[in-house]
N, C-alpha and C positions, 0 to 999 in steps of 0.2 A: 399089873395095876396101871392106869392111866388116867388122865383127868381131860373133861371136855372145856373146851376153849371154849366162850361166846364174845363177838366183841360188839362192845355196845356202841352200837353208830348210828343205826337208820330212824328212821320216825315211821313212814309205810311202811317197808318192806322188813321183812324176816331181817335178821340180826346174822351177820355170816359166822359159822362155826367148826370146827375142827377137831381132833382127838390126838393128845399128843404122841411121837414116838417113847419107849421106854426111856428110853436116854434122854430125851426132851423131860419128860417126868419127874428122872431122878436129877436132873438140873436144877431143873423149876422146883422141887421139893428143899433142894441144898441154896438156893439163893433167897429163896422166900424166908429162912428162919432170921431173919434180921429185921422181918417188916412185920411181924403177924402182928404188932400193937398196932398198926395201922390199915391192915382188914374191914372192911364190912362186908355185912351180910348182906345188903340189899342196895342197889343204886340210890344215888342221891339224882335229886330233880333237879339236873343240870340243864349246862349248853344245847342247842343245838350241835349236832353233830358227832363225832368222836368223846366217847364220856368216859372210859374205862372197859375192864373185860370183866367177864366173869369166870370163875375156874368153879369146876362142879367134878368131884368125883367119882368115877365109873366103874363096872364091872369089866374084866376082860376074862381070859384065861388062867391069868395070875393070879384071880383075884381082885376084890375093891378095894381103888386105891385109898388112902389116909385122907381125911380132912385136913386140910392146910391149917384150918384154926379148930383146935379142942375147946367147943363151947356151946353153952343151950343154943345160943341163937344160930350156928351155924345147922345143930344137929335139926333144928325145924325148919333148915331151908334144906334139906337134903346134902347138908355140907358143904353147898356154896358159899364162897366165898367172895367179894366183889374187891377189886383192885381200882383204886385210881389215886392220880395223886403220887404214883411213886415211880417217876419215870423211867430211871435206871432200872425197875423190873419191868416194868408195863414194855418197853421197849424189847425188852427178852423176849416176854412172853407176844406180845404182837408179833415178830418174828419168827415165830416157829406155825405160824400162817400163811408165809410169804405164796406158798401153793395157792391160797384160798383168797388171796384179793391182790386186787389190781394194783401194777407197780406206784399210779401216781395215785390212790388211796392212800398206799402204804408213806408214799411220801409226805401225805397231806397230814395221816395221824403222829408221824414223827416230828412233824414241824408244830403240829398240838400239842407234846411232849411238852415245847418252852412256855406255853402261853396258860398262864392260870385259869382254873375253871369259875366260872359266875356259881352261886349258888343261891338258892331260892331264896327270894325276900319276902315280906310280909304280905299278904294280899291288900288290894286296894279296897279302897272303900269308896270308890267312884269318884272323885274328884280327880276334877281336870278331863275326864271322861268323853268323848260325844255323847249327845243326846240318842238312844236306842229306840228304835222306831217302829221296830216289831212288837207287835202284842207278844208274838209265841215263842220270844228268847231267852231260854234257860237261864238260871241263875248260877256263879259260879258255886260250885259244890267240890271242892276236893276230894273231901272225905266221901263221897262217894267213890269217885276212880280209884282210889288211893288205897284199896285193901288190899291187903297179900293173894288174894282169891281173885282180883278185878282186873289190879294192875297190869298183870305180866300178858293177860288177854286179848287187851283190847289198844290198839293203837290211835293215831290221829286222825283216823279217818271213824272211825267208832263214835270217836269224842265229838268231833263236828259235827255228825250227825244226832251224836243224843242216844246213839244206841250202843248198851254196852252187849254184843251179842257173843265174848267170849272168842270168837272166831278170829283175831286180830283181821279184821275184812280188809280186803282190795277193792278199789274201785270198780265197777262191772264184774266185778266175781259172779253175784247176785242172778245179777241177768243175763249171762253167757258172753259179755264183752270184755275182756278182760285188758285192761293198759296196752300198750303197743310200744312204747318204749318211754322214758325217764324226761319225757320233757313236756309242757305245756299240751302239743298237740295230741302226744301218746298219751295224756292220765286225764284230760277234762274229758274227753268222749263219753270216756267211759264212767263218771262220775254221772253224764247227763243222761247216760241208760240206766243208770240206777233212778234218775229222778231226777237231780237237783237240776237246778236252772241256770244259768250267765245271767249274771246283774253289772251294769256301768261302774255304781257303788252302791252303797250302805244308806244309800239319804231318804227311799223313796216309802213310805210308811206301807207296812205291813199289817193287814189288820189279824184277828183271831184264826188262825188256822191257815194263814198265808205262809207260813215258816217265820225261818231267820234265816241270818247271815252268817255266810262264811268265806273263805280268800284261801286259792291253795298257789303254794309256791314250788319250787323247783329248783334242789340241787343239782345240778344241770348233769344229765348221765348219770347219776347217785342214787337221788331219793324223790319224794316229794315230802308234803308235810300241809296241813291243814289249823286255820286256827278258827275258830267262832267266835260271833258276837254276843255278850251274856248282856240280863237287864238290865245291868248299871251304864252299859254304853262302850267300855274298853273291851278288848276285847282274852281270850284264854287258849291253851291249846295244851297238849298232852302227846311228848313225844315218845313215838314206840311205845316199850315197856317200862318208861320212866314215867312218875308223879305228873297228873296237870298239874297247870301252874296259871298265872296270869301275869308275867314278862317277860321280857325279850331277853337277848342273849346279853346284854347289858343290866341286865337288873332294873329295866323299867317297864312302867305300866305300857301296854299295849294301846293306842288309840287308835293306831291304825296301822296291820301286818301289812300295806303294801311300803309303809317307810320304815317301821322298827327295825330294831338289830334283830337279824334273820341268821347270822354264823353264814354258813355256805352254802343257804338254801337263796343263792342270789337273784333268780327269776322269776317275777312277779307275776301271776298268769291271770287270776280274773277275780272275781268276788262270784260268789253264787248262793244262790237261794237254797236252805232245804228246808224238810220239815216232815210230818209223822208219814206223810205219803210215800218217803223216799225207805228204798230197798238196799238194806248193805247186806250180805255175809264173809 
């Protein structure tokens, strides 16, 4: 028996993952009975960045292993179970990854150990907002992204675009250009063969079919991450396979992703136009 490690960190990219040894297993099974009242089943629509892990149940030779939590809501998530919040395990279990991510990652999520997580506040109702200048900027919708079916699909590059295509897409996937490495130069290329365009900023009106606006940033060597401009004028963004949302990593309204609290996506790289023309998978 063994359980699959996922740990929940990126916005674009895959989420890095692992399968514990037996002994890591029967560890993780003997130190988890103290926390299971503080389990869930599914991510909370947190931070940028480092959110928690997830432990999922697998087949081996031995056998599948046990559900961490005995209950409806685990047994319909395939017995996943999500950890965050309890750092004396999370740090266990982070560490029995140490093969699968980089040493100053691993220093960066331990150092998130201390610092409490933000968690979703109420959506805004436009005030305080810019004025939104595209005819063709989506309105915020959670409950759309937001289904057990949606969520775990489609990342912030999906959501910017408008398109929930299931595929968690990369930028230039689509069109055979695929990123080139984790920073500014390496992910806009490839975003502008898919379509979108470089814009200065968000001022210059967009009429019916010209798109909207979006702004991608850059955890430098990490990740990137994407937000969009909705009708009301602030703006939203949906990391990874966590809940959109509409604030920053501080729990405020978005006016503008190139000043918000961004967590460690510290490098601001451009605004850019998309819209129905633009190609993600």
């Amino acid at each position: 028996m063994s359980y699959l490690v996922t740990l929940d960190m990126y916005s674009g990219r895959e989420n890095p993952h692992w399968v514990l040894t037996g002994a890591q297993a029967s560890e993780l099974l003997k130190r988890s009975q103290n926390y299971q009242d503080r389990f869930g089943v599914a991510p909370a629509p947190r931070m940028l960045g480092y959110r928690g892990v997830e432990i999922t149940p697998i087949a081996t030779q031995d056998g599948v292993a046990a559900p961490l939590v005995d209950s409806r809501e685990a047994e319909l998530n395939n017995g996943s179970v999500y950890v965050s919040g309890i750092p004396e395990l999370e740090d266990f279990i982070v560490s029995t990854g140490k093969a699968f991510i980089e040493p100053d990652t691993l220093n960066y999520i331990q150092n998130a150990f201390k610092t409490p997580a933000s968690r979703l506040s109420a959506a805004t109702t436009g005030t305080g907002c810019p004025k939104c200048v595209a005819a063709d900027a989506p309105a915020y919708d959670p409950d759309f992204w937001n289904t057990p079916q949606r969520q775990p699909k489609n990342n912030c590059y999906n959501y910017a675009n408008n398109q929930a295509t299931d595929t968690f897409a990369q930028p230039g996937r689509a069109t055979g250009m695929p990123i080139t490495g984790l920073s500014c130069k390496g992910v806009q290329p490839s975003a502008q063969s898919d379509g979108l365009k470089p814009s200065a900023d968000f001022s210059t009106p967009l009429k019916a079919g010209a798109g909207w606006y979006v702004a991608l940033v850059i955890w430098p060597g990490k990740d990137y991450h994407w937000y969009r401009q909705d009708n009301v004028g602030c703006w939203s963004h949906k990391a990874g396979e966590t809940a959109a949302r509409n604030t920053d990593d501080s729990n405020n309204p978005i006016t503008d992703p190139k000043t918000c609290d961004r967590g460690p996506y510290t490098d601001f790289c451009t605004y850019m136009i998309t819209g129905s023309w633009v190609t993600i998978s």
